[in-house]
C-alpha positions, 0 to 999 in steps of 0.5 A: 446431519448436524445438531439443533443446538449445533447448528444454532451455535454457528449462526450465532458465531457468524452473526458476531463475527458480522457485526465486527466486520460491520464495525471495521467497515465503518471505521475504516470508511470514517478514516479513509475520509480523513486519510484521502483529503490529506493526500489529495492536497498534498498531491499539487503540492508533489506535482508543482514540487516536480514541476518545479525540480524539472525547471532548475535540473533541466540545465544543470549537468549531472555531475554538478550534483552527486544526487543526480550521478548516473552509474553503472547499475550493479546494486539497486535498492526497493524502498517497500512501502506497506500498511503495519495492519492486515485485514485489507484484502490483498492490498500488501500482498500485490506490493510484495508481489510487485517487489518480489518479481522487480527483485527478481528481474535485477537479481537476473540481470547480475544486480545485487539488491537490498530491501528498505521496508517501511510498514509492519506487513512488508517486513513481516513478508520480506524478512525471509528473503534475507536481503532487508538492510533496514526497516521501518514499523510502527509509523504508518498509523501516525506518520509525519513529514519527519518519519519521510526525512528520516526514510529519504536522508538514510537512502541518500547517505547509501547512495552517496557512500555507494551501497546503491547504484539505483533506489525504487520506491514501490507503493499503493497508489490511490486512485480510487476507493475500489482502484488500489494500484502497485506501482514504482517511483525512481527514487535515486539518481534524481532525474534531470528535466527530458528536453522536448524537441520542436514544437513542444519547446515552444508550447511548454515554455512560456520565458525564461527564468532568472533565480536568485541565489544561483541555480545551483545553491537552489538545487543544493537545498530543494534535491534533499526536500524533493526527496522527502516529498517522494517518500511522504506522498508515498506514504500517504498514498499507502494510508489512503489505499489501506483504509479503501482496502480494507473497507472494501474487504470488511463489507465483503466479509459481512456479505460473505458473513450474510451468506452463510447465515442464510445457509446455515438457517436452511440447514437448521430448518432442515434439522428441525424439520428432521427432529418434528419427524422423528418425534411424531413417528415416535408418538405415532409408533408408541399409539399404535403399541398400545392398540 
């Protein structure tokens, strides 16, 4: 049995180590506030930026636009998109799982793929695999729309050069403070608007649309803005998801911190209780010498 003054040194171990995870805890709660109000009002801002794409792509022909250019798929690349910091449960590691069975099953099917890491953590996990072409750490903490023009222009000009046939963005998607989900987004080719046949037409147009300049001149500029929507509503999902995370993960540890406290006082008492013994038998043997 372990000492008193051993066992007592492992409380008080734990016990700091709770107050930190208590501390990360509240920090992380206090970010995810801010973190989850920027993503929820960029969310209608994608969503009538999506809606908006699929209006003007819906007529066009795909060859009109060297983004939209659909290929015989021989090379494909996984934009990974994780957190710089750790501490988050397994939120990074499901990414990089996701993006380790994707890779999987194209390398399978005689792809050859290349990594694009955005985050510290993904690079860290997939720079082994010796396939990441670029990387991207240090901006996930203080991310701007021009780290996703910089992240989406770089993807383009490799699909545009024929490096890539395919580009996924693979990502956290925050759906609620204990829901953090993988997910991919195609990314390129940009997808034309599906057309619905019977009834649906009907129920989903409501006129028809005359744009000025032409349809054309607006794809030219809104394809390389949409891609910098993809890129930046993903990284947004991805701080979100890292503060719930790691909330999560943080008051699970000062449970878990909790625990073993109550455990390691039996123990003291235990030894304690083992220590009052002994003592007493010493005094009681000593007495009964000197009779």
């Amino acid at each position: 049995m372990p000492t008193l003054k051993e066992v007592k040194t492992k409380i008080n171990g734990v016990k700091k180590t709770s107050q930190i995870t208590k501390a990360m805890n509240m920090v992380a709660a206090a970010k995810l506030r801010g973190a989850q109000e920027k993503m929820e009002a960029f969310r209608p801002y994608t969503s009538k930026f999506n809606e908006a794409m699929s209006n003007l792509s819906g007529g066009a022909t795909t060859g009109q636009f060297p983004l939209m250019e659909k290929r015989d798929v021989k090379s494909v690349e996984l934009v990974v998109v994780t957190s710089d910091r750790g501490l988050c449960g397994s939120y990074n590691a499901n990414i990089i799982k996701l993006a380790l069975s994707m890779m999987k099953s194209y390398e399978e099917a005689g792809n050859k793929v290349s990594l694009v890491c955005v985050g510290k953590k993904g690079f860290q996990l997939l720079n082994k695999t010796g396939k990441v072409r670029k990387k991207y750490t240090d901006i996930m903490s203080t991310f701007q729309m021009f780290n996703a023009r910089e992240v989406a222009s770089d993807l383009a000009d490799s699909f545009l050069k024929g490096n890539s046939d395919k580009v996924e963005v693979l990502f956290g998607e925050f759906r609620s403070v204990a829901i953090q989900r993988p997910t991919s987004v195609l990314f390129l080719p940009v997808q034309p608007a599906e057309k619905k046949p019977g009834k649906e037409i009907e129920k989903n147009i409501s006129g028809d649309y005359i744009y000025e300049p032409s349809t054309e001149e607006i794809m030219d500029v809104l394809q390389p803005l949409y891609l910098n929507v993809i890129i930046y509503q993903a990284m947004l999902e991805v701080g979100a998801s890292e503060h719930a995370a790691r909330m999560t993960a943080m008051d699970n540890a000062t449970n878990a911190c909790k625990d073993i406290v109550s455990n390691l006082t039996v123990v003291y008492n235990k030894a304690r209780q083992a220590a009052v013994t002994n003592e007493l038998m010493d005094i009681v043997g000593g007495a009964e010498a000197l009779k």
